[in-house]
Backbone as CSV, one residue per row, in Angstrom:
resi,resn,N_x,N_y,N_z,CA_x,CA_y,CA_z,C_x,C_y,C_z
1,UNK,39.629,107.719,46.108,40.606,108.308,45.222,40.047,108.214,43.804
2,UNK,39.907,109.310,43.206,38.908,109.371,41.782,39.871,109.004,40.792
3,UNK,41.421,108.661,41.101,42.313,108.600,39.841,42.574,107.347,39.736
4,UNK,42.349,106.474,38.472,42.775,105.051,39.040,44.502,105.065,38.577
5,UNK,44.961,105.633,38.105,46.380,105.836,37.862,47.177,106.153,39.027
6,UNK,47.291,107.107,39.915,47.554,106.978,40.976,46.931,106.130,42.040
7,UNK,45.729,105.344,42.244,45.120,104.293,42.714,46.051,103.114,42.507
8,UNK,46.295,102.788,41.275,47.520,101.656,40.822,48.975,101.794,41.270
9,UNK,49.055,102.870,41.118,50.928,103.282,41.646,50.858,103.201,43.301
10,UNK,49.773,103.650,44.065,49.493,103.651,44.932,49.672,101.994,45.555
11,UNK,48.700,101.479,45.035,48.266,100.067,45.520,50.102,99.379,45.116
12,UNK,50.912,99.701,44.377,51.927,98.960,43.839,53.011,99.173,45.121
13,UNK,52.865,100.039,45.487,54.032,100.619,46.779,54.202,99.403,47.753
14,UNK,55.486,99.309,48.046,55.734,98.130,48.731,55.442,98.888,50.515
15,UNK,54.907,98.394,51.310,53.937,98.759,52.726,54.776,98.436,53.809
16,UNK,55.764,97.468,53.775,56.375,97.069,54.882,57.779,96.709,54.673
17,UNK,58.658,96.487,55.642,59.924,96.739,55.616,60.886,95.690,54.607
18,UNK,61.627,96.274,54.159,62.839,95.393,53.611,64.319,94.966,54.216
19,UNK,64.169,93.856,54.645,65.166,93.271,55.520,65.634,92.100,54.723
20,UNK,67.144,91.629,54.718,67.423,90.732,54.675,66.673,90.023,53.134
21,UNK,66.721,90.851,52.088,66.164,91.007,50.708,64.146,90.395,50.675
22,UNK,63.665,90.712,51.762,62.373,90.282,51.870,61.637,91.287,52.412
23,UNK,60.398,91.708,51.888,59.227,92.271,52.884,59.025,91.684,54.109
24,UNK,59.343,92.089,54.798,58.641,91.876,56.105,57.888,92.830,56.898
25,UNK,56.533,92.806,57.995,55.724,93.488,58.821,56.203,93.942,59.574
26,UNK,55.793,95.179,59.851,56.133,95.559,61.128,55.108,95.475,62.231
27,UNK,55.314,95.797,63.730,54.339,95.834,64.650,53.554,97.118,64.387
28,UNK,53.875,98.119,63.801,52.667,99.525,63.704,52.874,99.642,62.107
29,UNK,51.847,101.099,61.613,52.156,101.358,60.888,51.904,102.704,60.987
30,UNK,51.941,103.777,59.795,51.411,105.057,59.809,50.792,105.630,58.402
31,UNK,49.974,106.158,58.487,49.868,106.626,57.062,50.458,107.689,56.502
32,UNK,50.526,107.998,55.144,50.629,108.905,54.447,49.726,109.687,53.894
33,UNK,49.499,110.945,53.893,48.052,111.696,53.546,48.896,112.575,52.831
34,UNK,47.787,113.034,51.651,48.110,113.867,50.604,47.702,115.048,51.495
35,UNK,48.647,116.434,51.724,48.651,117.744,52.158,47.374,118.291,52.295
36,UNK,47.025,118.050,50.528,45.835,119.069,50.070,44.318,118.929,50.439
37,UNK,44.470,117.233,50.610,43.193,116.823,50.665,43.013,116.128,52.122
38,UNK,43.866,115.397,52.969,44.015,115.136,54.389,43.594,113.908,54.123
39,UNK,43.357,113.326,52.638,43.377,112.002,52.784,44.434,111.400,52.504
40,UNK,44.104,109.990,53.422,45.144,108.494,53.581,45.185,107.650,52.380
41,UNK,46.809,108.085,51.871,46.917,107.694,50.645,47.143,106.393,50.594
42,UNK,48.253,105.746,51.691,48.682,104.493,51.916,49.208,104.624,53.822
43,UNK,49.436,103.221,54.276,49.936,102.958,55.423,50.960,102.237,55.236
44,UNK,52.102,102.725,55.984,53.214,101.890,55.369,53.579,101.497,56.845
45,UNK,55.001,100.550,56.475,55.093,100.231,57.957,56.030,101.438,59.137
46,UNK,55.878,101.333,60.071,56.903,102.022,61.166,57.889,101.248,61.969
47,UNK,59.325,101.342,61.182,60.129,100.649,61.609,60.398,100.938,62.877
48,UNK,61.261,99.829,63.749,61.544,100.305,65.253,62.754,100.174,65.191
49,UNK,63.566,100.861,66.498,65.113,99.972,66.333,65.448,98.801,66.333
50,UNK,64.737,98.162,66.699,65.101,96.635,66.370,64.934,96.301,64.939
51,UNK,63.688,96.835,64.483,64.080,96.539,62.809,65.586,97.153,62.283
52,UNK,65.482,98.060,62.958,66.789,99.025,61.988,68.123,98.032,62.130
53,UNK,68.461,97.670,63.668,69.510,96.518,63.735,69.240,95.267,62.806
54,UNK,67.990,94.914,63.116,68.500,93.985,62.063,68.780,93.840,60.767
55,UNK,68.052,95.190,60.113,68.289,95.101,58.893,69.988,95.642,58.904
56,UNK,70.524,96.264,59.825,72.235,96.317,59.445,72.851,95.017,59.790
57,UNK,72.408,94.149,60.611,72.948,93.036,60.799,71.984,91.734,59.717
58,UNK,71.524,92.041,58.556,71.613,91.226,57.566,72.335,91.746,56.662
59,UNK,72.462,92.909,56.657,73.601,93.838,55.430,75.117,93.296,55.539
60,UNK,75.217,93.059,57.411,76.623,93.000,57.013,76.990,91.637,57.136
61,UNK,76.016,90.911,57.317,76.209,89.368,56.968,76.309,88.821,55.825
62,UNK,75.329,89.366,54.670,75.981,89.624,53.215,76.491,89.937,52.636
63,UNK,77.442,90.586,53.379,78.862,91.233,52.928,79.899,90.487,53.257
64,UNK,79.654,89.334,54.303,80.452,88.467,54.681,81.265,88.988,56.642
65,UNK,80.585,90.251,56.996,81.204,90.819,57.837,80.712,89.849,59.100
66,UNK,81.874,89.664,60.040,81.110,88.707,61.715,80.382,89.365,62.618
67,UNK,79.351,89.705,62.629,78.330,90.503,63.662,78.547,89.340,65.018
C-alpha cells in the first residue's frame, strides 16, 4: 500500500469482535479488498452465531435483563 495515511487508518481498525465491551477473536476471518485494485486491505474477524448470542446476551446483562 503506497499511502502511509491510509496504511495508518488501516492498521488502526479494530480486526476482531466486540463483545461484552472487549475485543475479542474470532475462529475465522475474511478480508477486505479494495474493488479497484483486488488488494487485501485488512482481515477482520467473521463472527458466528454463537458470537452473535453472546454478544446479545452480554448486552442484556448490562442492562440488568435475566437471560
Amino acid at each position: 500500500m503506497a499511502n502511509p495515511d491510509v496504511s495508518r487508518v488501516l492498521a488502526s481498525v479494530p480486526t476482531g469482535l466486540w463483545i461484552g465491551g472487549e475485543e475479542r477473536s474470532a475462529a475465522s476471518t475474511f478480508d477486505v479488498v479494495n474493488p479497484a485494485t483486488d488488494e487485501v486491505l485488512v482481515s477482520i474477524a467473521n463472527a458466528t452465531a454463537a458470537d452473535a448470542i453472546a454478544a446479545l446476551v452480554d448486552d442484556a446483562a448490562a442492562k440488568g435483563a435475566r437471560v
